[in-house]
C-alpha positions as a Python dict, from the first residue, in 0.01 Angstrom:
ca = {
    (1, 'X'): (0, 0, 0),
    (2, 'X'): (-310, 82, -190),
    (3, 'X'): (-183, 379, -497),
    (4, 'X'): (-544, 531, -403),
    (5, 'X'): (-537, 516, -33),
    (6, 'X'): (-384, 964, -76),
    (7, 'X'): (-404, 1221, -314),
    (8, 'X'): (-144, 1296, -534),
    (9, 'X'): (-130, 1647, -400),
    (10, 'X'): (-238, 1788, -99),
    (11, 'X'): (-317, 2190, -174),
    (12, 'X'): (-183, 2455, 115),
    (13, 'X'): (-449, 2593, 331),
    (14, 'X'): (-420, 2985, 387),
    (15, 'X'): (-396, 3058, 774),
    (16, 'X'): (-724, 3288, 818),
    (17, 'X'): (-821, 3536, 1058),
    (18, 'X'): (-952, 3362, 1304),
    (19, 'X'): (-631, 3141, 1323),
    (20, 'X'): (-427, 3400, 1310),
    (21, 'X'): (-619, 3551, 1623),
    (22, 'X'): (-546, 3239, 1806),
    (23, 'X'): (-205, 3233, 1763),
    (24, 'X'): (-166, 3570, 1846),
    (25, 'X'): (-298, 3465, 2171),
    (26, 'X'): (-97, 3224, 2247),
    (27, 'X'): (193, 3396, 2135),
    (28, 'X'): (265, 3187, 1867),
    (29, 'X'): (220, 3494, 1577),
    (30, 'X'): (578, 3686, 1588),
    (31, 'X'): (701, 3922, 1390),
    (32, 'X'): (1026, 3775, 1172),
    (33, 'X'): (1237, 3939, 968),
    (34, 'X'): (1280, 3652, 716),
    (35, 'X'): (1035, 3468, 491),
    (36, 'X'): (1008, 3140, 272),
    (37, 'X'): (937, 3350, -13),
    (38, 'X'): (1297, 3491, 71),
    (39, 'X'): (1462, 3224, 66),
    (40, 'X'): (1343, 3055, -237),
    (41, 'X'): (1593, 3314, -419),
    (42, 'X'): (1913, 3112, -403),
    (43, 'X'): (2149, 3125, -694),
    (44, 'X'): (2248, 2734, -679),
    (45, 'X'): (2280, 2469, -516),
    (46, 'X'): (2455, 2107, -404),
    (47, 'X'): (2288, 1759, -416),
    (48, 'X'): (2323, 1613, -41),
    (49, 'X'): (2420, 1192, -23),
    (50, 'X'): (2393, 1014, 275),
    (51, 'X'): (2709, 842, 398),
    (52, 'X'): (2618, 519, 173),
    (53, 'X'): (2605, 781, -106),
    (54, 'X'): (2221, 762, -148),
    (55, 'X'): (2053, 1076, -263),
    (56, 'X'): (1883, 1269, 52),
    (57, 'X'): (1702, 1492, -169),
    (58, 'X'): (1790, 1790, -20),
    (59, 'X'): (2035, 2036, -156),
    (60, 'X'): (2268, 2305, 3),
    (61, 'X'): (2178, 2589, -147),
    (62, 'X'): (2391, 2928, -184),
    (63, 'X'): (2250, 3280, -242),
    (64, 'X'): (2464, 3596, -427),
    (65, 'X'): (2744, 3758, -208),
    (66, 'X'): (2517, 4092, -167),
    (67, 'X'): (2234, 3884, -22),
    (68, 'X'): (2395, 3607, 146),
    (69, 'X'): (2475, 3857, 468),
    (70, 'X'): (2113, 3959, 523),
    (71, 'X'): (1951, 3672, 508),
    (72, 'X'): (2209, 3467, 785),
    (73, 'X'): (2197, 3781, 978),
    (74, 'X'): (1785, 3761, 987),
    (75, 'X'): (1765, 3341, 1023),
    (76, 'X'): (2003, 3343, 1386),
    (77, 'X'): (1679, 3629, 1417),
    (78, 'X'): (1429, 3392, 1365),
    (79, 'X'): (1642, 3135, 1575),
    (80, 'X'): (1663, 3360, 1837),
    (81, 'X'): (1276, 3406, 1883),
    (82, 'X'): (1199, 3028, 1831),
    (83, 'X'): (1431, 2985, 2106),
    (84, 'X'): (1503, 3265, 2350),
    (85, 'X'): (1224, 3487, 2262),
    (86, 'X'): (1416, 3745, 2057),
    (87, 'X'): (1705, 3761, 2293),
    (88, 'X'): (1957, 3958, 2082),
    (89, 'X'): (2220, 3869, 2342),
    (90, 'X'): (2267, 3501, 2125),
    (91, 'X'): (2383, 3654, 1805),
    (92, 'X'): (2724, 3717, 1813),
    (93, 'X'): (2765, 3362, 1934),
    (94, 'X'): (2578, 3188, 1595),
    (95, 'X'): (2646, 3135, 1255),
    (96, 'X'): (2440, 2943, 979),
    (97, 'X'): (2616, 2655, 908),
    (98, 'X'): (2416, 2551, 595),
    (99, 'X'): (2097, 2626, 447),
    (100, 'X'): (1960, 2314, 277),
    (101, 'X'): (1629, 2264, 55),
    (102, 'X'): (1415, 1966, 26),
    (103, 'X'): (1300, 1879, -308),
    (104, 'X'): (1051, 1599, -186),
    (105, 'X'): (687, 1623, -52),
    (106, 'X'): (432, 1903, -46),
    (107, 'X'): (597, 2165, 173),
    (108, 'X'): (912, 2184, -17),
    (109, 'X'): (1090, 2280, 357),
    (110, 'X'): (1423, 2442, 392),
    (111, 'X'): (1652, 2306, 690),
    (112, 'X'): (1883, 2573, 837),
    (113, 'X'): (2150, 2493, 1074),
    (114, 'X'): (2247, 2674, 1319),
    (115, 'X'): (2601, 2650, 1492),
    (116, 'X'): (2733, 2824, 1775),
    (117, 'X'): (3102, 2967, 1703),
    (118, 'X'): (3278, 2872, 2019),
    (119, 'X'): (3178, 2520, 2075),
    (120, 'X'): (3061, 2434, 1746),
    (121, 'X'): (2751, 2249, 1966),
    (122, 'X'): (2474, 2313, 1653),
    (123, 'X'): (2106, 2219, 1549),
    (124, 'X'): (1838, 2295, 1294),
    (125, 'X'): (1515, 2451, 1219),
    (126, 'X'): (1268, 2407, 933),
    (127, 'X'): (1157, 2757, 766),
    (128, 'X'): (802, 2629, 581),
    (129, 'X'): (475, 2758, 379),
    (130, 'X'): (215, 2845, 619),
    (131, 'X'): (-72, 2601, 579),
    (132, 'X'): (-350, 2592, 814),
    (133, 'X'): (-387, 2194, 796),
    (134, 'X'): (17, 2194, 959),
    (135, 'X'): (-88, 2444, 1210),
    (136, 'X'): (-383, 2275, 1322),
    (137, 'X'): (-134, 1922, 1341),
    (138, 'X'): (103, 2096, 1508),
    (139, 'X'): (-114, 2222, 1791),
    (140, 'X'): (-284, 1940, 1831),
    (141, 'X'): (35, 1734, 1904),
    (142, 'X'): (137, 2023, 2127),
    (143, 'X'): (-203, 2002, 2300),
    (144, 'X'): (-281, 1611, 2367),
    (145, 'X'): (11, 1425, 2311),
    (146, 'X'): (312, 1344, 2525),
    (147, 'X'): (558, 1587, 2290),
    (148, 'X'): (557, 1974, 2307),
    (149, 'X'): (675, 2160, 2053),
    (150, 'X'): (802, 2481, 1949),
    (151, 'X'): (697, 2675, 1653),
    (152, 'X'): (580, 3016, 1515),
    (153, 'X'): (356, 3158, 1231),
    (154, 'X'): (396, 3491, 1041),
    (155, 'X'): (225, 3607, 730),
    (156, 'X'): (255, 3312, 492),
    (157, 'X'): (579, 3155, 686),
    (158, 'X'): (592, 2874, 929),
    (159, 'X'): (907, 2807, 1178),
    (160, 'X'): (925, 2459, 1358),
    (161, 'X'): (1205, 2343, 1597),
    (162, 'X'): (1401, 2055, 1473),
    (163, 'X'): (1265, 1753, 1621),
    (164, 'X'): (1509, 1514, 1771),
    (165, 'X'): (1511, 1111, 1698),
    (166, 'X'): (1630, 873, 1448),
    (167, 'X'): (1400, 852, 1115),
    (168, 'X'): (1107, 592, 1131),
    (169, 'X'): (1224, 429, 828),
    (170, 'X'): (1629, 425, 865),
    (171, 'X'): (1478, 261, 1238),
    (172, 'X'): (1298, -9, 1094),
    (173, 'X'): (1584, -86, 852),
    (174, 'X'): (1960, -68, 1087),
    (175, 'X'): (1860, -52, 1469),
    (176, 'X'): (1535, -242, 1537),
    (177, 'X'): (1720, -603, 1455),
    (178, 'X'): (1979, -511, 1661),
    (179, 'X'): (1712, -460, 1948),
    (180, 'X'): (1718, -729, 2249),
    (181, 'X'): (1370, -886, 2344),
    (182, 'X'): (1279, -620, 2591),
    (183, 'X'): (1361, -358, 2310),
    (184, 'X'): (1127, -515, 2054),
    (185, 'X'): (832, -602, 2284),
    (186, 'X'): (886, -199, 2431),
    (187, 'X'): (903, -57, 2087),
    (188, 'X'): (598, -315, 2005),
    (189, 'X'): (363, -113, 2292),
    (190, 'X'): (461, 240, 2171),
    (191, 'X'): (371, 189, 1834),
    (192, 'X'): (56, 67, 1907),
    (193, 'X'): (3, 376, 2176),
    (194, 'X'): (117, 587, 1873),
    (195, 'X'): (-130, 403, 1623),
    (196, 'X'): (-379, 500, 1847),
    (197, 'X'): (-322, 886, 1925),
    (198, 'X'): (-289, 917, 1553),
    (199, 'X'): (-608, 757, 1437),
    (200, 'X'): (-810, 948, 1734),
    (201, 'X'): (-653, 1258, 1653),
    (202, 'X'): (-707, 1276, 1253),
    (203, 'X'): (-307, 1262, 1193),
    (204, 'X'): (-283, 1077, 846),
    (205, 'X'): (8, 971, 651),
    (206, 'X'): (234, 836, 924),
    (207, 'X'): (474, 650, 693),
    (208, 'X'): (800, 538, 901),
    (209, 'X'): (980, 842, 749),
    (210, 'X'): (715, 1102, 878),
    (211, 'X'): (797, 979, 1242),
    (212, 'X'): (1078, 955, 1468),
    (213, 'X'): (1221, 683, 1684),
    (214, 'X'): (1368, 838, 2037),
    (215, 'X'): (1571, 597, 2225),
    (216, 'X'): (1621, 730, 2603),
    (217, 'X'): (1878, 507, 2806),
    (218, 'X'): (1735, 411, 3155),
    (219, 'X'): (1990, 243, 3427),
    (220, 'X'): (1924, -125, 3327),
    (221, 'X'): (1757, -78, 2954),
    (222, 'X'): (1677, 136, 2706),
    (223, 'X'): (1327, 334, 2657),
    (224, 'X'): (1189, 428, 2336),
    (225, 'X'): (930, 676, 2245),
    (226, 'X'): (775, 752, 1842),
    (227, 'X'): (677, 1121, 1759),
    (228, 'X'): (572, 1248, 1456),
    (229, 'X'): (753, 1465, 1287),
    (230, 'X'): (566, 1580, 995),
    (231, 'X'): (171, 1744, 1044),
    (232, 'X'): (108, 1868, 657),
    (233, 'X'): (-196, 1561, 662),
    (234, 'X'): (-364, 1690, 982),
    (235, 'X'): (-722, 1592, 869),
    (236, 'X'): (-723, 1605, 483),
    (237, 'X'): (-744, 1303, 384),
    (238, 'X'): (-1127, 1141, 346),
    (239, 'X'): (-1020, 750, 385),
    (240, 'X'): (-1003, 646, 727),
    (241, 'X'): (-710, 403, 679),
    (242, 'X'): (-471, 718, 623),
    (243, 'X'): (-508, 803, 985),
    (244, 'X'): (-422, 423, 1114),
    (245, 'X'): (-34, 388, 1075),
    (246, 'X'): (-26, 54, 1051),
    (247, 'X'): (-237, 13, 753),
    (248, 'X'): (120, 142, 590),
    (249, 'X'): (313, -75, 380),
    (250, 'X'): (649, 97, 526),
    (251, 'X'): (536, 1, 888),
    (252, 'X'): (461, -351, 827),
    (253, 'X'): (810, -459, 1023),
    (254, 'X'): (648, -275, 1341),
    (255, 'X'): (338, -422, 1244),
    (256, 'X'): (483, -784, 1277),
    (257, 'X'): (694, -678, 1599),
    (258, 'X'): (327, -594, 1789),
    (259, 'X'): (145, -939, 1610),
    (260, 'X'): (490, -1078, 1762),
    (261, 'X'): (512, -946, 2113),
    (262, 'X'): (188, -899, 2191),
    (263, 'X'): (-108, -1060, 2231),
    (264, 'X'): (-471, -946, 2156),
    (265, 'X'): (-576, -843, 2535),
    (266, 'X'): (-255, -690, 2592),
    (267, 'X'): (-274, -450, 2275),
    (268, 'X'): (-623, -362, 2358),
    (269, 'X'): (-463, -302, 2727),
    (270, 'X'): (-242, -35, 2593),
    (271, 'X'): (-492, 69, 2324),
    (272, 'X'): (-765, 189, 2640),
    (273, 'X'): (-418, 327, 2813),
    (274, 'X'): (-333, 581, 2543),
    (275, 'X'): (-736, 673, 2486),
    (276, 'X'): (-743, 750, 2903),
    (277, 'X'): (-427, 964, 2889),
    (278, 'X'): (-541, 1149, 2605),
    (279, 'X'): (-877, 1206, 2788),
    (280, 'X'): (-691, 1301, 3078),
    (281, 'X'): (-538, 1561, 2825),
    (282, 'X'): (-839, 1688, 2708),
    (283, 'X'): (-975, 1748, 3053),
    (284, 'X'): (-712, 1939, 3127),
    (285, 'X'): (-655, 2161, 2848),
    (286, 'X'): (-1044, 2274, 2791),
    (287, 'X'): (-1017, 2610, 2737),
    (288, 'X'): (-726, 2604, 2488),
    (289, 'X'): (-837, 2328, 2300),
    (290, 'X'): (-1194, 2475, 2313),
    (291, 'X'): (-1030, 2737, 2121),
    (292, 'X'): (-890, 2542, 1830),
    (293, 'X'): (-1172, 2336, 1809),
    (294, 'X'): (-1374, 2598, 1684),
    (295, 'X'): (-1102, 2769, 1455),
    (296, 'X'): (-1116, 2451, 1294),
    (297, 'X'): (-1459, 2464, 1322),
    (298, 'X'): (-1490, 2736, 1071),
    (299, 'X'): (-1218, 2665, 854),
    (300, 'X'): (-1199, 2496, 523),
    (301, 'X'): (-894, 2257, 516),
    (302, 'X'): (-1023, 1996, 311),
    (303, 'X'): (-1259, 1922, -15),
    (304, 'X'): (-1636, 1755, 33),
    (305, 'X'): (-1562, 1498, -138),
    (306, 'X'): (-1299, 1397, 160),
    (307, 'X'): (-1532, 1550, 428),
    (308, 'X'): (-1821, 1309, 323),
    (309, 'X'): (-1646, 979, 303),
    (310, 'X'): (-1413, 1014, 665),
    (311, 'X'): (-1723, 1132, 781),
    (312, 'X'): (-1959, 801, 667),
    (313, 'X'): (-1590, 566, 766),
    (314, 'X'): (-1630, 683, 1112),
    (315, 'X'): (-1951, 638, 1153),
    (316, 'X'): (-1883, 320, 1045),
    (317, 'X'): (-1606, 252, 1284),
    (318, 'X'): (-1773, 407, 1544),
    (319, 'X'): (-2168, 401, 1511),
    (320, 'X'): (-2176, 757, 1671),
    (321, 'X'): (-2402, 948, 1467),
    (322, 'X'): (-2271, 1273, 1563),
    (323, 'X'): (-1989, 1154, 1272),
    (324, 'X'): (-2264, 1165, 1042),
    (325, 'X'): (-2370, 1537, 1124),
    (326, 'X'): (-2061, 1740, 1095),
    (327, 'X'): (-2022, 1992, 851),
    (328, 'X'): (-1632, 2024, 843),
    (329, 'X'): (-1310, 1860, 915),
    (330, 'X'): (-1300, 2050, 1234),
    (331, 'X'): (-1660, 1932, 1338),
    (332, 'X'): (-1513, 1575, 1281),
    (333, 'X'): (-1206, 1632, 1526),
    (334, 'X'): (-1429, 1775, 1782),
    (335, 'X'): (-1654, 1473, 1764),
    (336, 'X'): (-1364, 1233, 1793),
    (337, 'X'): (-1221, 1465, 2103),
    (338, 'X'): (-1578, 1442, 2232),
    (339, 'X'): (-1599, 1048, 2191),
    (340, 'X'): (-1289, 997, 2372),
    (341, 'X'): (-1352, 1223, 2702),
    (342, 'X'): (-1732, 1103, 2661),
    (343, 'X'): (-1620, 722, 2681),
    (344, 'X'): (-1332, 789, 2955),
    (345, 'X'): (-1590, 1020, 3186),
    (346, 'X'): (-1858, 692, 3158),
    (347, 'X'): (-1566, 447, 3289),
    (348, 'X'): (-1496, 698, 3545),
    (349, 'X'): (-1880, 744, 3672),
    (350, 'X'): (-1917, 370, 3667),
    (351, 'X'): (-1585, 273, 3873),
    (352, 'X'): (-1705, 555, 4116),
    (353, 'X'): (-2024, 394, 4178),
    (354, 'X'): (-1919, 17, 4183),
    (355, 'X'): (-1978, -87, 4557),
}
């Protein structure tokens, strides 16, 4: 992969009013009694291996004696409202099992697992820096794609649910050659759905360990589904190729399944599949996305520098001057939303009125 294609460092994007107002709305602004800046204060911690002994870069972290109570008492809180809206009724049945914090990437997460006492059944959730550019990502997915997903905003804090799904890259590497030929051509036509949603939607950096491979097993075969799993490069980025998963270096193995297993008509096939059902989307979600839209609209989540060149690539990818004119990020997305429904609405009109 080209060293230039990203920055170095992607800065965090305050949430602002006008976000905030939106997730009020849609109740996605609730009060927690824990923050990141909270738990940044641990006294230590433990390097985490994996079980070939390769360094995860996370590390289990600890906190003093006097504090360690109060802040497990407030995360099965927090768990509580991602999950059963604040039902205090869960709490004597939890316990944080481990508090671990990444060292690698731009939101620095922390992964807390939560267990429940009399079955030991557990799972995670990610406590994050608020940034606007995430936010945006993360609605957007919720919005238009196949995936919902759970997560709330307070103050300068983020919570998202643990997302489900074996790592794009430890995929690629120890199931995927194990696949039969059904597998392969099946995971073939989801990553090129998945290339697609991400490039219409302005989701960059989808490297195979910012995604997730889902396996589902069916009666006769198995199903497979990608989701991303990661939104911190919702429409930062200026080059266009960030956006396009396959331009990655770390997906070249899918890349070679779909020039593999599929040919040229059928990937465009699946290509205009994935741009109807996302129009379909859009149709049906008008007011809320409407809403977004225009927070994003009026919000700064990227430099000019950035804004100007996606702008003048997809103009050049599309020759829709309305690329051309926008003014922000946010303009851009709505112009890509707007291409999409536009296109999908024409093949509708015209099927309507063949004889």
């Amino acid at each position: 992969m080209d060293e230039n294609l990203m920055s170095r460092k992607k800065p965090t994007y305050p949430v602002n009013e006008t976000l905030q107002r939106y997730l009020q709305k849609y109740n996605r602004d609730v009060r927690i009694s824990v923050h990141y800046d909270d738990l940044l204060r641990f006294s230590g911690g433990i390097n985490l291996y994996d079980q070939d002994d390769n360094d995860t870069l996370w590390i289990s972290v600890y906190y003093p004696e006097h504090e360690r109570p109060e802040i497990e008492e407030s995360l099965k809180k927090v768990y509580a409202v991602l999950i059963s809206d604040g039902n205090d009724n869960v709490l004597p049945f939890l316990r944080v099992a481990s508090i671990d914090y990444c060292t690698f990437g731009n939101s620095k997460p922390f992964r807390i697992k939560i267990q429940n006492i009399y079955n030991d059944n557990y799972t995670y959730f990610y406590v994050k820096q608020a940034d606007a550019s995430r936010v945006y990502g993360l609605e957007l997915e919720h919005i238009l794609s196949p995936n919902r997903i759970n997560f709330l905003v307070h103050q300068k804090t983020l919570i998202e649910e643990h997302i489900s799904g074996i790592p794009g890259d430890e995929f690629i590497a120890s199931y995927l050659p194990l696949c039969d030929d059904v597998g392969k051509s099946q995971i073939a036509k989801e990553f090129v759905k998945f290339n697609e949603r991400c490039m219409i939607l302005l989701l960059g950096d989808m490297r195979s360990y910012n995604y997730v491979v889902i396996p589902t097993h069916d009666f006769d075969h198995i199903k497979y589904k990608i989701r991303a799993i990661d939104f911190d490069q919702q429409c930062y980025e200026g080059n266009f190729k960030v956006y396009r998963p396959h331009i990655f270096k770390e997906n070249f193995k899918m890349v070679d399944l779909v020039s593999n297993r599929l040919s040229t008509q059928v990937i465009e096939l699946y290509q205009k599949e994935e741009r109807a059902v996302l129009a379909k989307r859009i149709l049906a979600s008008k007011s809320r996305l409407r809403e977004l839209v225009r927070c994003m609209t009026q919000d700064k989540i990227s430099n000019t520098d950035n804004l100007k060149q996606l702008r003048n690539d997809l103009y050049e990818y599309t020759r829709d001057v309305k690329f051309k004119r926008a003014k922000s990020m946010g303009q851009i997305v709505r112009t890509a939303i707007e291409f999409v429904r536009r296109n999908y609405e024409d093949v509708s009109l015209k099927r309507l009125m063949q004889p």
